[in-house]
C-alpha positions in Angstrom: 0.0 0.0 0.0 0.9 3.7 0.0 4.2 4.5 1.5 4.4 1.8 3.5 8.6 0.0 4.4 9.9 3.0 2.6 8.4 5.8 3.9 10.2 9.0 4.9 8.5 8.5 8.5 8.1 11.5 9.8 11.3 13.6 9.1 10.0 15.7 6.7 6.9 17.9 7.5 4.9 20.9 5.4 2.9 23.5 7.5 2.2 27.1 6.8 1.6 28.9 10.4 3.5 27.4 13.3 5.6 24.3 13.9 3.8 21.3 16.2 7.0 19.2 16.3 10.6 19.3 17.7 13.2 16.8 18.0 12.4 16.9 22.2 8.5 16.3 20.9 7.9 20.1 22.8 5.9 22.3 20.5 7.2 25.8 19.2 4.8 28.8 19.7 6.0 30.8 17.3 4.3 31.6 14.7 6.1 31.8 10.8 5.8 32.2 7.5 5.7 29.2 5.6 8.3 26.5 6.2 9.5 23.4 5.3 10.4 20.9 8.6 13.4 18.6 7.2 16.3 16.2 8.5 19.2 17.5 10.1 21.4 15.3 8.6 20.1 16.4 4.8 20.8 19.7 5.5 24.4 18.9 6.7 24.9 16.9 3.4 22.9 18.8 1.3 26.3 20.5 -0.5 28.0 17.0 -0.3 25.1 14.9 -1.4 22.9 17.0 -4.0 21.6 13.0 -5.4 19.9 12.1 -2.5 16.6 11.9 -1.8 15.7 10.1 0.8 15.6 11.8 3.8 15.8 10.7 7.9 17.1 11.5 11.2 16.6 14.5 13.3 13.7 17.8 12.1 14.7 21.5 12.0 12.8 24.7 10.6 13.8 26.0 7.2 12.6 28.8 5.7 11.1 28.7 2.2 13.6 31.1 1.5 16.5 29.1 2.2 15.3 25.8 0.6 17.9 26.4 -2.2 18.0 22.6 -4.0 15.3 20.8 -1.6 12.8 21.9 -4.5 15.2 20.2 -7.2 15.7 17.0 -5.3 13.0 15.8 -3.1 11.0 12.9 -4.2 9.6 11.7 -1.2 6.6 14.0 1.0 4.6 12.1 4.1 3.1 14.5 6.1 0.1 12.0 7.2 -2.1 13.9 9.9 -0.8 17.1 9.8 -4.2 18.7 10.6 -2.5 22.6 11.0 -1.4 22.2 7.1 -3.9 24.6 5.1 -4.1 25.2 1.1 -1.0 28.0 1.9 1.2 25.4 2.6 0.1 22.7 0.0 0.5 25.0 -2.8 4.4 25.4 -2.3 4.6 22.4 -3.3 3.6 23.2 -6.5 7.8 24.4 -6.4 9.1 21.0 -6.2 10.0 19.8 -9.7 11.0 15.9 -9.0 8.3 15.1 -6.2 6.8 11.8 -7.1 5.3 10.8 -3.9 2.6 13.2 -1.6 1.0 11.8 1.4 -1.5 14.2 2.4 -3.8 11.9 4.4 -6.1 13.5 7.0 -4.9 16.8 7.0 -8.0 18.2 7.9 -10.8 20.7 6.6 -8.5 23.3 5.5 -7.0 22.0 2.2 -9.5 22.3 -0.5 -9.6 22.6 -4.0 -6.9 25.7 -4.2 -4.7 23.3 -2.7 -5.5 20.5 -4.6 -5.1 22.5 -7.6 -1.5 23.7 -7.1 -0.9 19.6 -6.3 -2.6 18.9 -9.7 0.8 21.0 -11.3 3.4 18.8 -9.6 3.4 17.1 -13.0 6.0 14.1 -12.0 4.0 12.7 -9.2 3.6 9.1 -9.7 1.8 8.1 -5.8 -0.7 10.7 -4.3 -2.9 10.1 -1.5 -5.5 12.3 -0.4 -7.2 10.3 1.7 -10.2 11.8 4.2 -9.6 15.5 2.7 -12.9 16.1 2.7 -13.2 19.8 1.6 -11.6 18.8 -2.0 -13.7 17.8 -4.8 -14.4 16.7 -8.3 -12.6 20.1 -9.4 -9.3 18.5 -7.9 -9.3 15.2 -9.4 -10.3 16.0 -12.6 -6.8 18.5 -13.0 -5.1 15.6 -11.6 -6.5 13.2 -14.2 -5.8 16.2 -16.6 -2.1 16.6 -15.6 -0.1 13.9 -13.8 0.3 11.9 -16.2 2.6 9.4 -15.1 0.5 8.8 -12.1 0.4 5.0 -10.7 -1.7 5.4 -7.4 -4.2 7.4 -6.0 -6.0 7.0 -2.8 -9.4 9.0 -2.1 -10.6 6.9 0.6 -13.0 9.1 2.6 -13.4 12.6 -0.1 -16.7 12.6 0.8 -17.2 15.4 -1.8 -16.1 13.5 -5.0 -18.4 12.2 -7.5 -18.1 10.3 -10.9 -17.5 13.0 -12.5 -13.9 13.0 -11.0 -13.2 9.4 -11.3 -14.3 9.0 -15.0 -11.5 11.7 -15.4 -9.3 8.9 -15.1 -11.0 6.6 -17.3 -8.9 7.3 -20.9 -5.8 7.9 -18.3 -2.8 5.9 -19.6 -0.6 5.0 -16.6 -2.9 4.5 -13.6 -2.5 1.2 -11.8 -4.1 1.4 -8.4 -7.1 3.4 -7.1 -8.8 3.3 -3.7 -12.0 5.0 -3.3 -13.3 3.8 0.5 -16.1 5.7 1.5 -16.7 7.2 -1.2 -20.6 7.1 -1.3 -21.5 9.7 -3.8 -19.7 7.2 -7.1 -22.2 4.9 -8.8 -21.8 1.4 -9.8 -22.2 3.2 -13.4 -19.0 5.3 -13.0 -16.7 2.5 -11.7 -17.8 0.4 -14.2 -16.9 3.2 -16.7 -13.7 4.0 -15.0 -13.0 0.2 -15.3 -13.4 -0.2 -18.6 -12.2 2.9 -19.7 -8.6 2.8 -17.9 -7.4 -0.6 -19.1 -3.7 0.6 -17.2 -5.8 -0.3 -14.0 -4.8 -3.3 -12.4 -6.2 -2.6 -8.8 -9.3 -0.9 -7.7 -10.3 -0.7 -3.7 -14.0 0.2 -3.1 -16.1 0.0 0.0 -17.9 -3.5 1.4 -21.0 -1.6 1.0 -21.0 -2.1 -3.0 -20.5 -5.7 -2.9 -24.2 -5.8 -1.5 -25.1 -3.6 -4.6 -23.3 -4.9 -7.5 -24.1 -7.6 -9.0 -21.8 -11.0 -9.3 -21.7 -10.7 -13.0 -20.7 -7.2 -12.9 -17.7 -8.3 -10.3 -16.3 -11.1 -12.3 -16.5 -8.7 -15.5 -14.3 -5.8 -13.6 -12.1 -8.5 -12.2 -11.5 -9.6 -15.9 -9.6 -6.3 -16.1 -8.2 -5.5 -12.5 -8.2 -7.0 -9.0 -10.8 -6.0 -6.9 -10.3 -5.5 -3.1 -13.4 -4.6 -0.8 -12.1 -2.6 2.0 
């Protein structure tokens, strides 16, 4: 699943008011502008080491302003329950030209669709996960399905918001392997089976137990003809 052995587990964090976590786990109370939280250890490497990209150890504060190569390097972004990150924070990442992996996973109300518009421009992502964001919408996926095209995975479990509109967006996409879609009670049997059809890249689509009540077995064994089907 979605950033799972290899995760960067929690040494690199995005927020856009204040920072929630030190290396002595004490909060800071100030407040700043926008900042990215990183490893120690990159930034002590960072002129030694500009290929690497994973990043671990100890957190510090860095100002957007002295990012320098961060944005040129940095594949890797998990910052998983960071319920203080708001659409100011998300759409810096719009900077990072080689990100190919965003974990924005219950970060609350206050990303919506400006933020998810400004992730719909980082153009290289290949694993996205957006799961319980319940303020973005259709208007989000659809630029996604629009733009990153070499995307691979995309979990939605929980957009409340989302319709079939956004998932048919993916149905002519070329790359798309894996898509889990949980909770997602406002997508028809119609749409997944157009989504199905349509995206023959799929290989792996995660819906919720509820449907298996609603579709029927011939309609199952026809979508598992072109992708795995996992009731979650």
């Amino acid at each position: 699943m979605f950033l799972s052995d290899d995760r960067v587990k929690g040494s690199v964090s995005l927020e856009d008011q204040s920072m929630t976590k030190f290396p002595d786990g004490k909060p800071s109370t100030t407040t700043t502008p926008s900042f990215l939280i990183r490893s120690a250890a990159e930034c002590d490497d960072e002129a030694k080491s500009a290929g690497s990209h994973e990043i671990s150890g100890h957190i510090q504060v860095i100002p957007m302003s002295n990012m320098g190569s961060m944005r040129k390097c940095l594949e890797k972004l998990d910052i998983a329950d960071c319920d203080r990150v708001t659409d100011n924070g998300v759409c810096l990442l719009q900077h990072f030209c080689c990100l190919e992996e965003l974990n924005l996973a219950n970060c609350g109300l206050k990303i919506t669709d400006n933020g998810g518009l400004a992730i719909a421009n980082i153009r290289t992502l290949k694993r996205l996960n957006l799961s319980w964001l319940i303020s973005i919408s259709d208007v989000t996926l659809i630029e996604v399905a629009k733009n990153c095209q070499s995307l691979v995975e995309l979990v939605i479990t929980g957009c409340g918001k989302i319709t079939g509109d956004g998932i048919c967006a993916f149905a002519e996409h070329k790359f798309l392997e894996t898509l889990v879609m949980a909770s997602c009670f406002n997508v028809s049997i119609f749409d997944i089976k157009l989504l199905v059809f349509g995206c023959r890249s799929l290989n792996c689509i995660g819906l919720d137990r509820i449907l298996n009540t609603t579709m029927t077995l011939g309609l199952q064994k026809s979508i598992s003809t072109f992708c795995r089907l996992n009731w979650m």
